[in-house]
Wavefront OBJ file of the C-alpha trace (Angstrom):
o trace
v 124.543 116.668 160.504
v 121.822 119.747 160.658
v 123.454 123.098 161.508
v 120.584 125.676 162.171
v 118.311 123.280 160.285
v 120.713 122.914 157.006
v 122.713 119.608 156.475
v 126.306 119.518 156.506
v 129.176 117.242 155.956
v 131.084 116.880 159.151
v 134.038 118.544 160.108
v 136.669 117.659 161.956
v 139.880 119.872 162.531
v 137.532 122.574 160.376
v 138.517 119.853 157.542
v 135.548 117.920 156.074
v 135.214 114.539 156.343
v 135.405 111.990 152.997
v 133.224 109.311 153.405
v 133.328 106.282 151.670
v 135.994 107.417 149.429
v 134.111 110.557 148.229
v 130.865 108.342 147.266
v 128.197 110.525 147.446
v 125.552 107.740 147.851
v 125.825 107.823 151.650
v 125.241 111.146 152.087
v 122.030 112.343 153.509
v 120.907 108.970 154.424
v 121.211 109.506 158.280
v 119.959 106.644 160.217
v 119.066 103.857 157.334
v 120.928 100.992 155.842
v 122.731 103.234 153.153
v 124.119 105.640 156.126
v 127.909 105.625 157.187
v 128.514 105.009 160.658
v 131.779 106.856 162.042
v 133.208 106.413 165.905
v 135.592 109.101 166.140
v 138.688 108.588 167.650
v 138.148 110.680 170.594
v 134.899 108.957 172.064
v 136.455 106.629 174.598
v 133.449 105.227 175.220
v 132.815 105.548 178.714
v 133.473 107.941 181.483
v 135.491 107.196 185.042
v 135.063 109.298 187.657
v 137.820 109.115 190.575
v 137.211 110.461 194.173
v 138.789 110.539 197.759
v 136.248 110.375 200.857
v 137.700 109.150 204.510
v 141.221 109.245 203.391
v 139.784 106.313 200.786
v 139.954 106.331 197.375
v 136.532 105.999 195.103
v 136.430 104.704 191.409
v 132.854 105.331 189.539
v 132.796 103.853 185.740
v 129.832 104.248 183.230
v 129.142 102.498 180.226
v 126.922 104.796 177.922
v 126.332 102.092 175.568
v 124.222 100.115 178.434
v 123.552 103.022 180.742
v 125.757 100.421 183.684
v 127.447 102.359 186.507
v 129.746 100.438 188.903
v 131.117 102.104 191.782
v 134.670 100.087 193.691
v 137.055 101.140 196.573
v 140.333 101.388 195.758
v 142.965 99.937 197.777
v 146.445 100.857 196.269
v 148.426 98.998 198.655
v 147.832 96.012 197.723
v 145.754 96.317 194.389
v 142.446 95.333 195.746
v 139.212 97.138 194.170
v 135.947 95.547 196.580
v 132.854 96.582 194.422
v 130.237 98.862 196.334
v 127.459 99.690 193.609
v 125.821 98.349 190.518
v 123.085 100.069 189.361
v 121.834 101.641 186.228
v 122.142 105.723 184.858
v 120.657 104.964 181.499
v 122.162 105.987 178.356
v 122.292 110.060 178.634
v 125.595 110.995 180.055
v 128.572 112.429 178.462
v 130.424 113.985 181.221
v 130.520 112.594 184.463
v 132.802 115.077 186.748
v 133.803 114.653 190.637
v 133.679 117.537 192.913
v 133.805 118.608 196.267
v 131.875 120.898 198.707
v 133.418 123.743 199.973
v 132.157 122.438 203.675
v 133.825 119.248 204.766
v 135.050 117.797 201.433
v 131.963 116.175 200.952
v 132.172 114.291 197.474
v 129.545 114.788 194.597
v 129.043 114.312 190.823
v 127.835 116.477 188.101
v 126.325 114.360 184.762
v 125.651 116.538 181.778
v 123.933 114.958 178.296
v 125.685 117.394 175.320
v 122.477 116.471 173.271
v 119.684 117.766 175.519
v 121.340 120.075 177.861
v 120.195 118.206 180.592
v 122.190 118.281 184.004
v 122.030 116.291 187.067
v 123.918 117.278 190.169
v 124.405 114.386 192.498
v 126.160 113.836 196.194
v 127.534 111.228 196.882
v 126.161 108.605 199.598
v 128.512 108.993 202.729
v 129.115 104.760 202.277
v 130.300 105.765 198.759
v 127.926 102.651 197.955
v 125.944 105.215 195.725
v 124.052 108.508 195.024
v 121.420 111.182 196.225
v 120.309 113.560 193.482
v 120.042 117.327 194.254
v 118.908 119.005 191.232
v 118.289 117.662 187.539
v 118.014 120.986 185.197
v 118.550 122.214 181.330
v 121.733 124.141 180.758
v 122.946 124.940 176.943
v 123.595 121.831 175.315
v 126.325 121.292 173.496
v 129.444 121.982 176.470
v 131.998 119.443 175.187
v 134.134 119.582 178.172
v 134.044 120.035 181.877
v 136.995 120.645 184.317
v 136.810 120.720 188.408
v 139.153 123.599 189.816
v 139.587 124.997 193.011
v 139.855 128.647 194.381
v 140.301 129.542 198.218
v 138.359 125.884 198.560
v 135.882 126.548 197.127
v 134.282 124.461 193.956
v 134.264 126.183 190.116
v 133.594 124.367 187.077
v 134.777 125.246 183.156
v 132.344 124.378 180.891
v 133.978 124.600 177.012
v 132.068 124.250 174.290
v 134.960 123.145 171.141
v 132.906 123.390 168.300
v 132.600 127.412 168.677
v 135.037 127.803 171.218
v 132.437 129.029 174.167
v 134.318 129.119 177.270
v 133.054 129.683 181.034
v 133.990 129.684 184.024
v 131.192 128.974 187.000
v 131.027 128.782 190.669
v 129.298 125.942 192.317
v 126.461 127.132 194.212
v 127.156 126.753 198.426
v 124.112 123.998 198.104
v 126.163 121.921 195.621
v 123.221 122.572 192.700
v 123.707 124.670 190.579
v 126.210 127.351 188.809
v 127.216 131.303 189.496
v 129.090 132.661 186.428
v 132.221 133.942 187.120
v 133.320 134.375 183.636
v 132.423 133.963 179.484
v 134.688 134.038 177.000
v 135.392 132.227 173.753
v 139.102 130.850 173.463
v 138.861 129.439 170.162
v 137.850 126.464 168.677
v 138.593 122.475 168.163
v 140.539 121.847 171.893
v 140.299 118.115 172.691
v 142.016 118.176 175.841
v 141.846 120.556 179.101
v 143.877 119.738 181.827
v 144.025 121.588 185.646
v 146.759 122.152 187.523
v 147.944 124.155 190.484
v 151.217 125.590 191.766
v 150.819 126.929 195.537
v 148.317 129.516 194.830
v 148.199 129.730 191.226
v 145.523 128.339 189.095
v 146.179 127.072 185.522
v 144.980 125.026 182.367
v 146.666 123.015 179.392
v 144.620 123.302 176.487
v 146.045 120.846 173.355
v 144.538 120.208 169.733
v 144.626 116.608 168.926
v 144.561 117.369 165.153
v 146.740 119.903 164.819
v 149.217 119.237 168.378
v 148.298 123.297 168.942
v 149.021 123.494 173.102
v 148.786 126.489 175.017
v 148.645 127.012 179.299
v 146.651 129.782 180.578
v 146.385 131.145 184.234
v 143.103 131.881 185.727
v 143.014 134.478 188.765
v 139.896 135.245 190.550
v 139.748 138.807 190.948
v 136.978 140.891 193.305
v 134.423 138.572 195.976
v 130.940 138.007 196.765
v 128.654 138.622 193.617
v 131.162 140.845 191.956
v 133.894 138.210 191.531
v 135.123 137.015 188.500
v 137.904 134.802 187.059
v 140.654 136.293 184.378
v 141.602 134.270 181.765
v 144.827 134.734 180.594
v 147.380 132.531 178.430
v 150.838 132.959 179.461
v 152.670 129.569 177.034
v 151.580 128.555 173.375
v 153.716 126.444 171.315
v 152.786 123.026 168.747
v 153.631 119.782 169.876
v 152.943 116.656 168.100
v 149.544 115.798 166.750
v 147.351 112.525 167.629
v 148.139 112.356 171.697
v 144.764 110.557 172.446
v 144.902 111.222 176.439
v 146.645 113.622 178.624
v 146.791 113.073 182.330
v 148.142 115.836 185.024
v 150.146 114.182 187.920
v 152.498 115.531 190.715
v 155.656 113.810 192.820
v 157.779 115.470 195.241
v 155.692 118.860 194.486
v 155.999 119.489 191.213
v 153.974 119.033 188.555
v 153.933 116.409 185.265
v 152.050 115.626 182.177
v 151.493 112.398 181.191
v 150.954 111.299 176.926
v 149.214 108.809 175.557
v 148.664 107.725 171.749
v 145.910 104.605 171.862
v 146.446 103.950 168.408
v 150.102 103.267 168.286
v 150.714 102.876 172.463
v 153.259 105.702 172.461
v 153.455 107.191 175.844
v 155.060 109.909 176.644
v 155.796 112.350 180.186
v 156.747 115.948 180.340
v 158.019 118.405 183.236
v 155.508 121.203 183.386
v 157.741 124.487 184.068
v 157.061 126.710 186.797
v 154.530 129.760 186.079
v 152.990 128.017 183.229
v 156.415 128.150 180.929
v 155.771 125.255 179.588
v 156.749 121.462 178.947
v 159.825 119.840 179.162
v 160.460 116.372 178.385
v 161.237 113.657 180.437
v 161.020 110.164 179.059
v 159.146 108.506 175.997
v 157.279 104.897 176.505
v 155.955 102.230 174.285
v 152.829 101.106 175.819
v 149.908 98.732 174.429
v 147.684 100.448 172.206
v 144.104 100.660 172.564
v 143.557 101.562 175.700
v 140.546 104.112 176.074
v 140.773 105.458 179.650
v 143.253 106.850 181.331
v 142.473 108.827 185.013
v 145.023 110.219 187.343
v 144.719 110.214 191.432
v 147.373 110.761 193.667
v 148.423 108.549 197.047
v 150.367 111.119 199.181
v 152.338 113.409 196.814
v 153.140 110.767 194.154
v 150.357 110.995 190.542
v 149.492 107.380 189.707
v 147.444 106.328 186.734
v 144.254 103.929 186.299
v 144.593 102.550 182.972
v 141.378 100.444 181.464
v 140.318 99.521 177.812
v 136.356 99.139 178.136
v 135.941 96.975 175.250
v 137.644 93.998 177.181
v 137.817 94.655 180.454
v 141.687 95.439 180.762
v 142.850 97.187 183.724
v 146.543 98.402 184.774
v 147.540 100.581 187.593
v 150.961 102.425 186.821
l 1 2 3 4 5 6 7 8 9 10 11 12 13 14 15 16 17 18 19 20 21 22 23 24 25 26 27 28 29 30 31 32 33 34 35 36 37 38 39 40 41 42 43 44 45 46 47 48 49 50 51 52 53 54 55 56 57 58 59 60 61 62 63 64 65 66 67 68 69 70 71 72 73 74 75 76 77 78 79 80 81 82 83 84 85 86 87 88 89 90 91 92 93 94 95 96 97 98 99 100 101 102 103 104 105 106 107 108 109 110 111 112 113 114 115 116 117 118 119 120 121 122 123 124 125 126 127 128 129 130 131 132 133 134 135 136 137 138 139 140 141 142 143 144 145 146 147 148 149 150 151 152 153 154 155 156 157 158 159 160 161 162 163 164 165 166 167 168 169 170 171 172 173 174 175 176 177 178 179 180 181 182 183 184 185 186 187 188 189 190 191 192 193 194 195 196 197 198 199 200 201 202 203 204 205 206 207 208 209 210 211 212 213 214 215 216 217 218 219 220 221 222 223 224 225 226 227 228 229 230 231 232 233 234 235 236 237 238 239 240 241 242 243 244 245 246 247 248 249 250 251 252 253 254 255 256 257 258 259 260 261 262 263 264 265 266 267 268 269 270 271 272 273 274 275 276 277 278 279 280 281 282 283 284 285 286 287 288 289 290 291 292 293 294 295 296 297 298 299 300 301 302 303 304 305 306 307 308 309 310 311 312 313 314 315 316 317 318 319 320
């Protein structure tokens, strides 16, 4: 790769990667017959986007490698999934995150393209049969992650960047366009995972480390209002867990909140109690599941977390 115009092996972990057994002939031969070609473990390759309108819930999935986009109601009651939508996004998109106004719960969609910096901020057709775009834009490219969290009902958005550890935290503009910072920081480098939860009032995320099992919760806490607010960032649990958890899924029942584990090499599976005030995980049950699947998303009917489970090489789809 080219790192402020000088190539460098990959990293991953801050370990480099050994190509080819430590044959050198590969190296520096980017996009011939002679180069190495590498999927890394944590491109699922494709996003899923999950949102309720109407008291109805919404399923969006995207296949980068064809640019597809297929949009279905959900039905949970009796496992129906009528298709609404199929249309074509092209091949940009890396992140494809739900939101909602703060007027009327009014779903939309935010795509962002890591390469270019490009984002698109779309709402979402009141038939849920498709999408109106409000802004397209250049940001900083390279934001690895994006999370959707809530304050007073209001939208935000954290934007991290995991290869040097960038960190922000953004309010959605009141016309659903655009961003307001709120907060920058840099919390360190190589999280694969970030995962929101809430707890009445309380606002927190679970950070984890796929290569090294490093997990940590902190608390944000919006402080001041108007154009003098910001968020605090503040970790209040850190301790290593095991390494190689490929997805990590927040869900709730009966109020309280759960993490759900997933390894797609092996199918290990496993769910933890999250402890009040961010103090952590407890466990509650390990699961042998299939292996391979590359999706996992999380929505909620009434107070109980459910799972949509789908493997977009074949098709496979479970609902747990």
């Amino acid at each position: 790769v080219l790192r402020d115009g000088t190539k460098t092996r990959v990293r991953f972990d801050g370990a480099k990667i050994d190509t080819y057994l430590a044959n050198t002939d590969s190296w520096g031969t980017f996009d011939n017959d002679r180069s190495e070609k590498i999927r890394s473990a944590n491109c699922v390759g494709g996003q899923v986007a999950m949102w309720i309108h109407g008291g109805q819930h919404y399923m969006l999935r995207y296949n980068p490698g064809k640019g597809s986009v297929r949009i279905n109601q959900m039905h949970p009651e009796d496992g129906s999934n009528p298709r609404l939508l199929d249309t074509n996004w092209g091949y940009n998109w890396q992140n494809i995150v739900p939101f909602y106004s703060a007027a009327g719960n009014q779903p939309h969609l935010m795509l962002y393209d890591f390469g270019s910096g490009q984002v698109s901020f779309r709402r979402v057709h009141p038939d849920n049969a498709g999408t109106e775009e409000l802004l397209t834009a250049t940001i900083y490219k390279g934001w690895t992650h994006f999370t959707p969290v809530r304050f007073g009902g209001k939208p935000y958005m954290v934007a991290y960047d995991s290869r040097y550890g960038h960190f922000n935290v953004d309010r959605i503009r009141p016309t659903n366009d655009g961003f307001i910072s709120a907060r920058k920081t840099n919390i360190g480098t190589g999280y694969t995972h970030i995962i929101p939860y809430k707890e009445g009032r309380r606002r927190y995320l679970l950070l984890y480390k796929g290569g090294s099992g490093k997990m940590r919760i902190v608390k944000l806490t919006r402080e001041g209002s108007g154009a003098a607010e910001t968020v605090q960032v503040e970790t209040v649990w850190t301790d290593p867990r095991r390494k190689g958890w490929s997805h990590l899924a927040h869900l709730t029942r009966n109020g309280r909140n759960y993490l759900f584990g997933y390894d797609d090499k092996d199918g290990r599976a496993k769910i933890w109690q999250i402890r009040e005030r961010g103090g952590g995980l407890e466990g509650m049950a390990d699961l042998n599941w299939t292996a391979g699947f590359t999706a996992i998303t999380p929505y909620s009917v009434g107070d109980t977390g459910h799972l949509l489970v789908h493997d977009m090489t074949d098709g496979r789809t479970r609902k747990v």
